[in-house]
Each structure stands twice: as C-alpha cells, then as structure tokens.
GUKOL-557821 format. One record per atom (N, C-alpha, C): residue in three letters; atom name; x, y negated, z negated. Coordinates in pm, whole numbers. Layout:
residues N
 code site   east  north     up
  ALA   CA      X      Y      Z
...
//
This chain:
residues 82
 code site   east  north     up
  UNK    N   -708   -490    402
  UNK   CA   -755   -363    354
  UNK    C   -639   -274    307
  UNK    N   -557   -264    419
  UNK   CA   -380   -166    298
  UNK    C   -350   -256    260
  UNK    N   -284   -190    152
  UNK   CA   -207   -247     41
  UNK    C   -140   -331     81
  UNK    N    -80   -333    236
  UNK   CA     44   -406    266
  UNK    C    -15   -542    321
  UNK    N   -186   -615    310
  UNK   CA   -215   -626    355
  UNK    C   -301   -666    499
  UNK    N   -194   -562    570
  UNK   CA   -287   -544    745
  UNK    C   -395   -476    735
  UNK    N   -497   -563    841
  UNK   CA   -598   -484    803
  UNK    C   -606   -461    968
  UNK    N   -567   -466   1023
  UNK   CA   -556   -388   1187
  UNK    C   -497   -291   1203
  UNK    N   -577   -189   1292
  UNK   CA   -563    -59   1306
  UNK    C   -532    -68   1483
  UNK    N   -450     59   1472
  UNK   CA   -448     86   1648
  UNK    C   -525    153   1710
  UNK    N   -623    222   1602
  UNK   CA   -779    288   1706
  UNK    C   -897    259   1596
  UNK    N   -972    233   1629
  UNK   CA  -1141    247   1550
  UNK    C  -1193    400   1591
  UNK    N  -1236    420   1492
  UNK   CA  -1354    579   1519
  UNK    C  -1455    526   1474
  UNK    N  -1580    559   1536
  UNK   CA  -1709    524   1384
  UNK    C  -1800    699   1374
  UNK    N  -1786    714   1322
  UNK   CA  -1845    830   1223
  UNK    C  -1958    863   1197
  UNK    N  -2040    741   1148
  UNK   CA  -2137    719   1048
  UNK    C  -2288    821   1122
  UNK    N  -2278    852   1256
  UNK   CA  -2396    957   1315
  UNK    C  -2325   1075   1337
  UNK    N  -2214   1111   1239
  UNK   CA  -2179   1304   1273
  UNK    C  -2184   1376   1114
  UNK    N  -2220   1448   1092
  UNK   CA  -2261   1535   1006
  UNK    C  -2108   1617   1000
  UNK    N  -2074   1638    868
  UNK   CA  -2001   1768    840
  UNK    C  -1986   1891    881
  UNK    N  -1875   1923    984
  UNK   CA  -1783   1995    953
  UNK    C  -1753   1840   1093
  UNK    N  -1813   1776   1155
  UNK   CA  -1825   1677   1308
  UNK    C  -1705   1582   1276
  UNK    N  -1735   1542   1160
  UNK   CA  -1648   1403   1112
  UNK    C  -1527   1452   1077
  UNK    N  -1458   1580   1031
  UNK   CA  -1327   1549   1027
  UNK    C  -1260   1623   1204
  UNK    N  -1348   1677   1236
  UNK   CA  -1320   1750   1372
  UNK    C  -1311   1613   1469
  UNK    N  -1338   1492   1493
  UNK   CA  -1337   1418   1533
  UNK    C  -1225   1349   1559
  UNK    N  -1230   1341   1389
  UNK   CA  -1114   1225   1298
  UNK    C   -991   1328   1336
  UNK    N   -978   1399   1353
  UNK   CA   -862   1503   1404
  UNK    C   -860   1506   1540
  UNK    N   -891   1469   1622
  UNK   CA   -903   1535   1769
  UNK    C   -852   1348   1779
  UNK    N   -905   1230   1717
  UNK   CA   -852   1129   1758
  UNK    C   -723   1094   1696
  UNK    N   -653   1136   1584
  UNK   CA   -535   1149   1554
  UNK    C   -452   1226   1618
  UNK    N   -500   1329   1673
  UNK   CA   -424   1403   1763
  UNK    C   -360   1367   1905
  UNK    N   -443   1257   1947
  UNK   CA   -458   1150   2073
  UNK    C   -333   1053   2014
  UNK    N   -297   1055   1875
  UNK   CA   -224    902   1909
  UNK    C    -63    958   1861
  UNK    N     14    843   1839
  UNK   CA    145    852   1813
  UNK    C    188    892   1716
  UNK    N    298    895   1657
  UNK   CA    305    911   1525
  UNK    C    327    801   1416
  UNK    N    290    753   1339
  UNK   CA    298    602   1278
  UNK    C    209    513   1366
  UNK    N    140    568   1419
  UNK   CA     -9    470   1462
  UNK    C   -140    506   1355
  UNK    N   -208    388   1320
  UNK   CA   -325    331   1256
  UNK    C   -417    413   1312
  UNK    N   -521    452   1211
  UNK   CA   -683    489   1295
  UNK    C   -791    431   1157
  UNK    N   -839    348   1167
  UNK   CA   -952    273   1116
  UNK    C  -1025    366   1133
  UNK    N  -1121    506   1064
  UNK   CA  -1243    557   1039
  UNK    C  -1363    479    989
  UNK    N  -1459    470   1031
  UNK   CA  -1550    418    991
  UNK    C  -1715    541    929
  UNK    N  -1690    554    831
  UNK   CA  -1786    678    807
  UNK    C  -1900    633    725
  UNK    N  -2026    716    696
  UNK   CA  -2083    690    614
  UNK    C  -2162    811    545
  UNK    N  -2161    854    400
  UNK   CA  -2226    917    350
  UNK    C  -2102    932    219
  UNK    N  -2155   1066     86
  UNK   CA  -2086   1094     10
  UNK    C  -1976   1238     48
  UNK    N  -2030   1283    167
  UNK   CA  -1955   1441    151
  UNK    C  -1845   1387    274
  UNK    N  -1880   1343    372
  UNK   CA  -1754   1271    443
  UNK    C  -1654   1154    399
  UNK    N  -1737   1078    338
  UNK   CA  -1610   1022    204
  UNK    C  -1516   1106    100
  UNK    N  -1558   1220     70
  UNK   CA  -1521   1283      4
  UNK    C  -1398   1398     95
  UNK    N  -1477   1416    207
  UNK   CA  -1374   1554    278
  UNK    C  -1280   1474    371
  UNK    N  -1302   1377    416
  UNK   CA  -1210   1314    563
  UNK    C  -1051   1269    519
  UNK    N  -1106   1214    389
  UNK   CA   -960   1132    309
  UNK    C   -902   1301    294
  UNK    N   -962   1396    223
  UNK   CA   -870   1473    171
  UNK    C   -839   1584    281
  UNK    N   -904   1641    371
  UNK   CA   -837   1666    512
  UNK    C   -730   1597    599
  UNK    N   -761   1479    594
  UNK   CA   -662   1429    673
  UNK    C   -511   1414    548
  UNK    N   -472   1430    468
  UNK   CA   -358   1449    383
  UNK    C   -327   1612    402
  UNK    N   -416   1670    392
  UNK   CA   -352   1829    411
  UNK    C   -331   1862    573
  UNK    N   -348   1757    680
  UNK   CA   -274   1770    727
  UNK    C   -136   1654    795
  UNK    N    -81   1639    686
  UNK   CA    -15   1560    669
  UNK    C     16   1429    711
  UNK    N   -136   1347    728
  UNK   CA   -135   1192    760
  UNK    C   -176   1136    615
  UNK    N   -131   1005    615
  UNK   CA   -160    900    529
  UNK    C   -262    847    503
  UNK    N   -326    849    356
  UNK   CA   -435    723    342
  UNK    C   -417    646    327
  UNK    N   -412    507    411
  UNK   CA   -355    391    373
  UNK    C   -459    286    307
  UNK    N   -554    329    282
  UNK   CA   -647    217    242
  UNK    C   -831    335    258
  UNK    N   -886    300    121
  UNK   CA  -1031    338    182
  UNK    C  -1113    209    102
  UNK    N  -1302    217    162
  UNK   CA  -1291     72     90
  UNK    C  -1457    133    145
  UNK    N  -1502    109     39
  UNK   CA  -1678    113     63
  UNK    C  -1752    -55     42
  UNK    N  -1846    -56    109
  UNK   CA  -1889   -184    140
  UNK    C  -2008   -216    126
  UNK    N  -2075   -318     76
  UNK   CA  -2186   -318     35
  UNK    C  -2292   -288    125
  UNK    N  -2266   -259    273
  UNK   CA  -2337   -206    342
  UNK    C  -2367    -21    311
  UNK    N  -2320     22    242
  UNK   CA  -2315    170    262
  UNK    C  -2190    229    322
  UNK    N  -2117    141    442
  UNK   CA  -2032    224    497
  UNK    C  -1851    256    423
  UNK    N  -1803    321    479
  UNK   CA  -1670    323    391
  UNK    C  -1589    331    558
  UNK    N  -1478    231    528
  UNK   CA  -1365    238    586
  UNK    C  -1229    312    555
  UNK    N  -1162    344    641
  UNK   CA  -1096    461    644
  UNK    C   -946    414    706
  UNK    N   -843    391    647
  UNK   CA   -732    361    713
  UNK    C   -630    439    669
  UNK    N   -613    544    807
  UNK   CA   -515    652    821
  UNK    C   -360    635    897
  UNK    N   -237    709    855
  UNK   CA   -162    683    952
  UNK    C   -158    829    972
  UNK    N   -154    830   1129
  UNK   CA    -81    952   1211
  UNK    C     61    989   1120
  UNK    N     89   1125   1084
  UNK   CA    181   1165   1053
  UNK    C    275   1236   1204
//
C-alpha cells in the first residue's frame, strides 16, 4: 500500500461507525498515543471523512503515506506520526 511498498502499520484504527467531527478526533487521540515515526493504518468509510482525515492529519504535521479505496467502499489510511 506505501509507495515504499510496506503495507504494515504499527496500529489499526477502524473508523467506518464515527461520524464527523468523531473520525479525526479519534485518528488524533490515537496518533497522539504513539511514537514519532510510527505507522497508523486508518480504516474509514464515507466521502467527508475521506476527504477531512487525510487533510487534518497533514495540518497537523503527520504524513500520508498511502490512501487506497477498495472495492468494498472502505478507504485505507496510512499515516506516519510526525
């Protein structure tokens, strides 16, 4: 899934039952839990959390290392802790 490609992460989140403003408050509270240069695999689903999680999590200064929607509906999410 990254570019580099690893597709193992050092935490899973899954998302896909929290509603907006939930999903990046989450996705933040579990980045906040980890190291710095550690992986977090998001697992989300819809258009407005695909849309806000990638670009929240850059303003506050972590990495998108990979996003990837799937023929299931869901989109994966591979962040690094800044």
């Amino acid at each position: 899934m990254a570019e580099d490609g690893n597709t193992e992460a050092d935490r899973t989140l899954d998302i896909t039952r929290d509603l907006c403003p939930m999903t990046f408050v989450r996705t933040r509270l579990a980045l906040d839990r980890m190291a710095p240069g550690e992986t977090l695999l998001v697992v989300l689903k819809g258009e407005e959390p695909r849309r806000n999680v990638p670009r929240s999590a850059r303003e506050h200064g972590h990495e998108v290392l990979a996003e990837e929607t799937g023929p299931d509906g869901l989109t994966r999410l591979l962040l690094r802790r800044a």
